[in-house]
C-alpha positions in Angstrom: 33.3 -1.7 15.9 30.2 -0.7 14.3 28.4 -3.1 15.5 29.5 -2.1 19.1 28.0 1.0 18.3 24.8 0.4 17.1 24.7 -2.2 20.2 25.9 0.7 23.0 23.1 3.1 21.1 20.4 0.6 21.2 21.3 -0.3 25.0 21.3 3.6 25.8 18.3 4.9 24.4 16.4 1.0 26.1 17.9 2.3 29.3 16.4 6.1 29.1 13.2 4.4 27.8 12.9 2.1 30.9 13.8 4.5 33.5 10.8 7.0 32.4 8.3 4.1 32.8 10.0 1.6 35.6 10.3 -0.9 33.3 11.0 -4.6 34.2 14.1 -5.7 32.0 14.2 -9.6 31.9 16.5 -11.9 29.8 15.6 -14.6 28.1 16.9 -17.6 26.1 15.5 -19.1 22.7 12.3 -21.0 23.7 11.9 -19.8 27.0 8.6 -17.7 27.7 7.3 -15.3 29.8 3.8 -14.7 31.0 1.8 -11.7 31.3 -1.8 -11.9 33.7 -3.3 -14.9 33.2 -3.6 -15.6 29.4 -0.6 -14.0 27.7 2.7 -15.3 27.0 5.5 -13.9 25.3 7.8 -16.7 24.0 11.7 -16.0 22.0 11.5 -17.6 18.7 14.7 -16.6 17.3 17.8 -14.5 18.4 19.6 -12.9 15.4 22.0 -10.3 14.7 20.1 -7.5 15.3 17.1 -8.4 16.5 14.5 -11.1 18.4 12.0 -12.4 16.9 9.1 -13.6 19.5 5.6 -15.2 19.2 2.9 -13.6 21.3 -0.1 -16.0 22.3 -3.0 -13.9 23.4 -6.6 -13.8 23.7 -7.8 -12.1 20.3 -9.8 -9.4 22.5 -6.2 -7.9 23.6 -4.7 -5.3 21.0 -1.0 -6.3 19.8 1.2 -3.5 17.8 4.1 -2.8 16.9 5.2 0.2 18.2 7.2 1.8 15.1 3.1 1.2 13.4 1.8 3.7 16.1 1.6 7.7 15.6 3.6 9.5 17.8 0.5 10.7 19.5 -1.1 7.2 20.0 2.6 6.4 21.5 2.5 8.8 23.9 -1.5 7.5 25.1 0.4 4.0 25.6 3.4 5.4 27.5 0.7 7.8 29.6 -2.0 4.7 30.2 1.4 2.6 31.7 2.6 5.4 33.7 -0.9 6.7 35.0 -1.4 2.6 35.8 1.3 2.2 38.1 0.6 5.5 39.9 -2.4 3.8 40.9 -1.5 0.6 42.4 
């Protein structure tokens, strides 16, 4: 039942999180990629317990963190750069 819990949290506050910024929610399977632009893909690696682990191949030039490495200030800039993005298009 724990594990339901932690799950029902995780799915909750990834819910809230994606409605603020219209997020696009997509599953995927071990192996299976996804591709961002022109020269980013995303692939799964592995699916655990509690968490994914997934290979990013990108140009060097683009910048890839992790977001629990970011101050809560540089957070925000990315969350504000999305949303200010997609107000533009």
């Amino acid at each position: 039942m724990e594990d339901y819990a932690e799950i029902k949290k995780f799915l909750t506050v990834s819910t809230e999180f994606s409605e603020r910024i219209d997020m696009l929610v997509l599953g995927r399977a071990v192996g299976e990629s996804i591709i961002i632009g022109e020269n980013i893909r995303i692939v799964i690696v592995k699916i655990g317990k509690h968490k994914v682990s997934i290979g990013i191949d990108a140009p060097r030039s683009v910048s890839v963190a992790r977001n629990e490495l970011l101050s809560e200030e540089e957070n925000q800039l990315v969350i504000d750069k999305i949303s200010d993005s997609k107000l533009s298009q």
